[in-house]
N, C-alpha and C positions, 0 to 999 in steps of 0.2 A: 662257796663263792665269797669273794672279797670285795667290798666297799671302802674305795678311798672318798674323804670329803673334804675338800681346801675351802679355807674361810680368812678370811681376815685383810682383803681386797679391798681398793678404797682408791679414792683422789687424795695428793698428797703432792704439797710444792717441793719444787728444787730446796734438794738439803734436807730435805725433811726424812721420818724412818717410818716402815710400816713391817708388823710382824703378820707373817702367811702361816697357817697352821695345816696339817692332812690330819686328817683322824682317819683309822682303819676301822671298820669294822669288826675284826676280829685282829687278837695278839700275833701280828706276824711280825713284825719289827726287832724280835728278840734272834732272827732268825734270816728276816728278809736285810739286803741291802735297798737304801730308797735316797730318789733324786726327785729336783726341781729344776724343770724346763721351764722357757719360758717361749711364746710365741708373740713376734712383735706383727703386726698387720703388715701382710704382705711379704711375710717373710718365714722360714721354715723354722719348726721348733727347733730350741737347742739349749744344753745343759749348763743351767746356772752352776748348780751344789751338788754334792752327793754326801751320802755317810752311807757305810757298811755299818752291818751287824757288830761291829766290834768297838766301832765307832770314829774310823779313820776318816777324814774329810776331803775333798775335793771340790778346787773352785774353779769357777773358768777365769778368765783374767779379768771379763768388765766387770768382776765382783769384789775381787782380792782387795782383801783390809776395810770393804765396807759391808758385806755377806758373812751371816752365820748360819749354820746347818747346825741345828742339837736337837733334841729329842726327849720327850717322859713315854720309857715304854709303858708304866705304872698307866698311862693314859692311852697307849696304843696312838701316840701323838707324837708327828715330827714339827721342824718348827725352821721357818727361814726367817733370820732377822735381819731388814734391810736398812741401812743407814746410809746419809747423805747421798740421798739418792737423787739419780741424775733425769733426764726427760727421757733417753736412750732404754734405760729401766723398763717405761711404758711396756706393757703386753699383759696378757693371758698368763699364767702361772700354772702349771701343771703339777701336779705330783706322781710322782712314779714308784714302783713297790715289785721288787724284782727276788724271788726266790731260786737260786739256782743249783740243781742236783742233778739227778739221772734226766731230769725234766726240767723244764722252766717254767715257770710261774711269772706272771704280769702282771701288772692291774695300774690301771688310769685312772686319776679323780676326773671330774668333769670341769676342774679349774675356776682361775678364780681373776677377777682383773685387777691390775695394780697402772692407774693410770699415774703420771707425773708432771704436774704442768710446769714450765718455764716462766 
């Protein structure tokens, strides 16, 4: 079994940047592709960032040119780096860790809150 753990959540004014980290418990990331949702109250999760295994990235548009997705797999650690961040930002932060073959593999961190005040 797999252990994700997001940390790096915080209060943080308009404009400000805060870095979210997952740690896995075990080396999947050399292997797995992995995403950051976010959940705002009242509203259904949905996909900030992603990187593949290879290291290709994907952003949703409320992130484009202020979100970065990178990663030390040396650390079994992905990494969102948020800048000038807006109050819309505000929510839960999820980490996701998806292995895909004959089977799929899944794993959840239990998330992390990234509040933004105005």
């Amino acid at each position: 079994q797999v252990q994700l753990v997001e940390s790096g959540g915080g209060l943080v004014q308009a404009g400000g940047s805060l870095r979210l980290s997952c740690t896995a418990s075990r080396n999947i990331f050399t292997i797995a592709s992995m995403a950051w949702y976010r959940q705002a109250p009242g509203k259904q999760r949905e996909l900030v960032a992603a990187i593949t295994s290879g290291g290709s990235t994907n952003y949703a548009d409320s992130g484009k040119g202020r979100f970065t997705i990178s990663g030390d797999n040396a650390k079994n650690t992905k990494y969102l780096q948020m800048n000038s961040q807006k109050p819309e930002d505000t929510g839960v932060y999820y980490c996701n860790g998806v292995i895909q073959g004959i089977r799929q593999y899944k794993w959840w961190g239990q998330g992390t809150q990234d509040t933004v005040s105005s």
